[in-house]
C-alpha positions in Angstrom: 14.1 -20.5 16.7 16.6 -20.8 14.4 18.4 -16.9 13.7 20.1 -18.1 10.6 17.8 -20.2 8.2 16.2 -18.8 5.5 16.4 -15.6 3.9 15.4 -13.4 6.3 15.7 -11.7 9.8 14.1 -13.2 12.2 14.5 -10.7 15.2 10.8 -9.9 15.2 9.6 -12.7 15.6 9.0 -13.2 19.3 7.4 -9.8 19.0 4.7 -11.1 16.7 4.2 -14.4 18.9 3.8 -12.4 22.1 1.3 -10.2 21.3 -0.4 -12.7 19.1 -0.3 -16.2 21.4 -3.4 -16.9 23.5 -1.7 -16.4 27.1 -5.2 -17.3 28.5 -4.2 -21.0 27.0 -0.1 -21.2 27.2 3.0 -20.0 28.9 5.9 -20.0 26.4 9.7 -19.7 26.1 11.6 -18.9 22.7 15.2 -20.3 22.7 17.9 -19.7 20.0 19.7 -22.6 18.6 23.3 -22.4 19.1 24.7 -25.3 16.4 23.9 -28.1 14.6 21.8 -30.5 16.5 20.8 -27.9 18.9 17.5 -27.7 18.4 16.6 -31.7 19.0 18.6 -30.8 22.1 15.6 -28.3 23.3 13.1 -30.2 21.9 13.7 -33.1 23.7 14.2 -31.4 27.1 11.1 -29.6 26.6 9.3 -33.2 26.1 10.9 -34.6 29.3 9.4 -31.9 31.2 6.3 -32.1 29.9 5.6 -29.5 27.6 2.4 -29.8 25.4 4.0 -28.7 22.1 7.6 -27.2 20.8 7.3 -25.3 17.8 10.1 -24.9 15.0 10.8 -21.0 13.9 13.1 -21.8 10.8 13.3 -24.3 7.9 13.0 -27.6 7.0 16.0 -28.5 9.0 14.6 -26.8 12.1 11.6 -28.9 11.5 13.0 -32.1 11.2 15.2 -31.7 14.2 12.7 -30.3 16.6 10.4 -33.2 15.0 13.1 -35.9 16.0 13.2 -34.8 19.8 9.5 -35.5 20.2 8.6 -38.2 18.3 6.9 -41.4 19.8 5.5 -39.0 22.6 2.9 -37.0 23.8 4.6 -33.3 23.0 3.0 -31.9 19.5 5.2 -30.6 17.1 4.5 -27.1 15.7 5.9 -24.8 12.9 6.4 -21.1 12.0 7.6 -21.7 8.7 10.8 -19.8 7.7 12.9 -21.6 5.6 14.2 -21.6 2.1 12.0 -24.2 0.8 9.4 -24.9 3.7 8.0 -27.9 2.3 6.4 -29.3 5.5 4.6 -27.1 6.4 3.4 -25.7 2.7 2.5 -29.7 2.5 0.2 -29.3 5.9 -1.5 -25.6 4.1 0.1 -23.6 7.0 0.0 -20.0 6.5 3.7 -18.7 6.0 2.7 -15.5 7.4 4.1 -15.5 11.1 1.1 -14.1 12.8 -1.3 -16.3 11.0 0.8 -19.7 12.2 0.3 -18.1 15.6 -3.4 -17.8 15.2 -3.2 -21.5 13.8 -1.4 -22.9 16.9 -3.5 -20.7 19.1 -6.2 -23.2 17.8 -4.4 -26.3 19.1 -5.5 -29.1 16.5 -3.5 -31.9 16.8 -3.4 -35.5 14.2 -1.3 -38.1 14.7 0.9 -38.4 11.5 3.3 -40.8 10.0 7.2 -39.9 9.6 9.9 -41.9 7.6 13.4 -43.3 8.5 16.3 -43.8 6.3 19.5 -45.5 7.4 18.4 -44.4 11.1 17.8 -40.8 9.8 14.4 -39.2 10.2 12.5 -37.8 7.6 9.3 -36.1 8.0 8.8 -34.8 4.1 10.8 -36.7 1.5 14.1 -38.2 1.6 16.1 -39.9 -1.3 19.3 -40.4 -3.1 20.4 -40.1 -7.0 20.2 -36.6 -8.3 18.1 -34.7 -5.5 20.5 -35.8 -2.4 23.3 -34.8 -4.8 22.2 -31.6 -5.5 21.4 -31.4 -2.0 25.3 -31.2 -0.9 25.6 -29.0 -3.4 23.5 -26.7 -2.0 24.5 -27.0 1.4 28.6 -26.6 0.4 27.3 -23.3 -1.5 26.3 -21.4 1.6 23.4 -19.5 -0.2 20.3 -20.3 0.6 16.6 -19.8 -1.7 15.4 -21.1 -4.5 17.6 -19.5 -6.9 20.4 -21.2 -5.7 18.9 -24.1 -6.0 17.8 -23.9 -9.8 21.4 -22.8 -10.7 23.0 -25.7 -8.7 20.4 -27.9 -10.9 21.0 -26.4 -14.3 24.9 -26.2 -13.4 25.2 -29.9 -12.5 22.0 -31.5 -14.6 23.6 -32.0 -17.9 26.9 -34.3 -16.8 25.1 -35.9 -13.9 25.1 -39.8 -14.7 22.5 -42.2 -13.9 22.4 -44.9 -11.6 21.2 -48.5 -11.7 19.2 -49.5 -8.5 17.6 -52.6 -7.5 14.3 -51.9 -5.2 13.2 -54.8 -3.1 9.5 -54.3 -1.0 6.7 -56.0 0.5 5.6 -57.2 -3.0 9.5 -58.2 -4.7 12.3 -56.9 -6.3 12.5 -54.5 -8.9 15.4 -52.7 -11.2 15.9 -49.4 -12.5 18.4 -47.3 -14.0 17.3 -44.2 -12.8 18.3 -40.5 -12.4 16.6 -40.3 -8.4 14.9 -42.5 -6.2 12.5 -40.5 -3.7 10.4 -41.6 -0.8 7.9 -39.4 0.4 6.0 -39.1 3.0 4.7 -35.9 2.2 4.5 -34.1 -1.5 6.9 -31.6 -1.5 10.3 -31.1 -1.3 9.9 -27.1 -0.7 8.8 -24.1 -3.2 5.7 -26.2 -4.0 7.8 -28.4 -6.3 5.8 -31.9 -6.1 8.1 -34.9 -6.7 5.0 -36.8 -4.7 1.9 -35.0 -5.6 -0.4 -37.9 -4.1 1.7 -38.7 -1.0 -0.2 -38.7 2.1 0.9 -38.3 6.0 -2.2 -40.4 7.0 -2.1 -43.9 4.9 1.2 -45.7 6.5 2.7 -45.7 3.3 5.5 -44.0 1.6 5.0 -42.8 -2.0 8.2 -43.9 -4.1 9.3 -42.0 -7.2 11.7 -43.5 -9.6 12.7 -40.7 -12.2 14.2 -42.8 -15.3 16.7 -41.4 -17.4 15.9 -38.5 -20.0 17.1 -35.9 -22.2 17.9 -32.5 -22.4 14.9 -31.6 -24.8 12.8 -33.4 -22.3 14.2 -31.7 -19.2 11.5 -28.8 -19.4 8.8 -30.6 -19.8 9.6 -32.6 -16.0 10.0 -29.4 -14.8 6.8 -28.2 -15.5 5.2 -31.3 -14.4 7.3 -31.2 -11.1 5.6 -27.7 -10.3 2.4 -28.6 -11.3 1.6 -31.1 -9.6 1.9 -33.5 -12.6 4.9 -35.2 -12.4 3.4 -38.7 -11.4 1.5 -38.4 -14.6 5.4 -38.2 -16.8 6.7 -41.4 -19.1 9.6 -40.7 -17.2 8.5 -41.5 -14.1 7.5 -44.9 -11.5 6.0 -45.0 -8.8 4.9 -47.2 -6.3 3.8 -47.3 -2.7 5.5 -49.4 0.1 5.7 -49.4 4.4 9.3 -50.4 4.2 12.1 -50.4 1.1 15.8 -51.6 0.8 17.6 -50.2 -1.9 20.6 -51.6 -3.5 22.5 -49.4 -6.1 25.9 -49.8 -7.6 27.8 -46.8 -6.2 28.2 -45.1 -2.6 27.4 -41.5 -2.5 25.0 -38.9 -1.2 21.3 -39.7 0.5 19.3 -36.7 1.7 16.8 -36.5 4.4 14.4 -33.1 4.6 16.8 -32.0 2.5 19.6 -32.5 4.6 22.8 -34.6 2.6 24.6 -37.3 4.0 26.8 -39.5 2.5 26.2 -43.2 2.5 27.4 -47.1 1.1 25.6 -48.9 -1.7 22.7 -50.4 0.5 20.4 -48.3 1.6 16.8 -48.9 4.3 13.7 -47.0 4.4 10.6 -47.4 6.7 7.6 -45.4 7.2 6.6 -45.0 11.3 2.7 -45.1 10.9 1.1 -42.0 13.2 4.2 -41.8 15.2 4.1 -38.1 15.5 1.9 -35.7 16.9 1.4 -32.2 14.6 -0.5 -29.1 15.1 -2.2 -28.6 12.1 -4.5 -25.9 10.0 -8.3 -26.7 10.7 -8.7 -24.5 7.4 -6.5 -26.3 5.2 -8.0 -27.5 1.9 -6.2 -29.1 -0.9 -8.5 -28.0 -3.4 -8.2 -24.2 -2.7 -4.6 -24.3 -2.9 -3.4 -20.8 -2.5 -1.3 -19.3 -5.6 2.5 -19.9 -5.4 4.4 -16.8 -7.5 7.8 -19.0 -7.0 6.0 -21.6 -9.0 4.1 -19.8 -11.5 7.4 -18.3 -12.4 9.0 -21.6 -12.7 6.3 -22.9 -14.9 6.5 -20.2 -17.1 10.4 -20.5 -17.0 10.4 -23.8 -18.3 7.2 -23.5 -20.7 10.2 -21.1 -22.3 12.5 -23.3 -22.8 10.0 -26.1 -24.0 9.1 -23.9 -26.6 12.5 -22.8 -28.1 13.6 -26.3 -28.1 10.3 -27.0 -29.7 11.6 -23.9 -32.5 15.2 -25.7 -32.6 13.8 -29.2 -33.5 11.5 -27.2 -36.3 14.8 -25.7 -37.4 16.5 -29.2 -37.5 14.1 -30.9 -39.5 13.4 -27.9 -41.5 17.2 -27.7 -42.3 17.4 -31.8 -42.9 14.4 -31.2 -45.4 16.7 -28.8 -47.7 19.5 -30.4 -47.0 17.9 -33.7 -48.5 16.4 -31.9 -51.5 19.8 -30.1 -52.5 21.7 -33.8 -52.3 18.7 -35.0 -54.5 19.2 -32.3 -56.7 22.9 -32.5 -57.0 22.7 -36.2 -57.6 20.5 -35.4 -60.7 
């Protein structure tokens, strides 16, 4: 368990798991991560001596570092979502209520999933570079955590953030782009139910790649609604493609993310999907097409539906003010 991600306390936590875990099934230990890396540090031990699952109590972080100490084995990876963003585990359906995940892992359902890699870093959800990974150090240098945050350090830095040209080269050739983001998903999400992969699958071997092209400020709302509803793939403004294994080649160093987690890295860049390399408990009641209601989301949508439509009243306005404009210049000729 991680006591410091998210937004909230965690301290009753073990509480919940104690008198909700089947003890008729499992013995179990909580331990507290310490610092950064601690937690693949447990993990791992815990494989080594044979434990049958180690469950992540935090964020997307948590996840992915728990998820890197038992990769490749036969130790299942759980998670008690309690992040900022969560997008694993809203990706897998898992209830973010804490007694209902325990009810879930109480059930014991295990699939054999895929996982990513970029420049030797592990991705279970998404990872990328462009815009996202550099919004991405933004947030981490802010020391805030939630959505919020994140939607202020988008609008804040979205408007002077410049494009990049990258050249894409996969199983099937080589392709260029000037683009705003490149993103390789293995799941849909990055967190908050905002879908920058709303087909991606952790079953098919494949990684779903999303080049967002350049666009404008008018046209800004619009993605944003899409990203939240589960559109996105659907935009002009956006490729995509799917590939086992990419190398990127882009003009300029700077930030990659993975999970959500920024790094900074050189102009070349590898990704590779690791096909069922991963063992995750999983929801036997998930289904897509009874999505629960997000509220985050909803409020998003209507956020940028908002905007769309005063921009929509300012474009009116323009071309209602070129109209007169034209007809007084006629007018004046005469």
């Amino acid at each position: 368990m991680n006591p410091i991600s998210g937004t909230s306390s965690k301290a009753g936590i073990p509480k919940i798991i104690d008198n909700t875990l089947d003890k008729n099934r499992f013995d179990y230990e909580v331990r507290l991560t310490e610092h950064a890396g601690h937690a693949k540090e447990i993990a791992s031990e815990a494989r080594d001596n044979g434990a049958d699952a180690v469950i992540a109590i935090g964020g997307d972080g948590t996840v992915n570092e728990v998820a890197c100490g038992v990769v490749h084995s036969n130790t299942a990876l759980g998670i008690i979502p309690c992040g900022s963003g969560n997008g694993l585990a809203r990706h897998l359906m898992l209830p973010l209520n804490v007694q209902k995940c325990v009810e879930v892992i109480n059930r014991f359902e295990i699939h054999d999933l895929d996982y990513g890699v970029i420049n030797d870093h592990p991705f279970f959800c998404t990872c990328g570079m462009g815009f996202d990974a550099f919004i991405s150090m933004k947030f981490a240098e802010s020391g805030k955590r939630g959505p919020i945050t994140y939607v202020q350090n988008v609008l804040k830095e979205g408007l002077s953030y410049e494009p990049d040209t990258y050249t894409l080269e996969d199983e099937t050739g080589t392709k260029k782009f000037k683009a705003y983001l490149i993103s390789c998903a293995n799941a849909s999400q990055y967190g908050n139910d905002a879908y920058i992969a709303p087909q991606a699958s952790m079953h098919d071997g494949l990684m779903d790649v999303t080049i967002m092209e350049p666009f404008g400020l008018i046209e800004a709302p619009q993605i944003g609604i899409e990203l939240f509803s589960k559109t996105l793939d659907q935009s002009s403004k956006i490729k995509t493609f799917r590939c086992k294994q990419l190398h990127v080649h882009r003009n300029n160093p700077g930030a990659i993310h993975y999970d959500g987690d920024p790094t900074n890295s050189g102009t070349d860049i590898d990704i590779h999907i690791e096909p069922e390399g991963i063992k995750v408990i999983v929801n036997p009641d998930a289904d897509k097409s009874k999505r629960r209601p997000n509220y985050v989301q909803n409020a998003f949508a209507r956020f940028f539906n908002d905007i769309n439509y005063f921009n929509e009243d300012i474009s009116k306005s323009r071309r209602r003010v070129e109209t007169i404009s034209k007809v007084i210049q006629r007018k004046l000729n005469i």
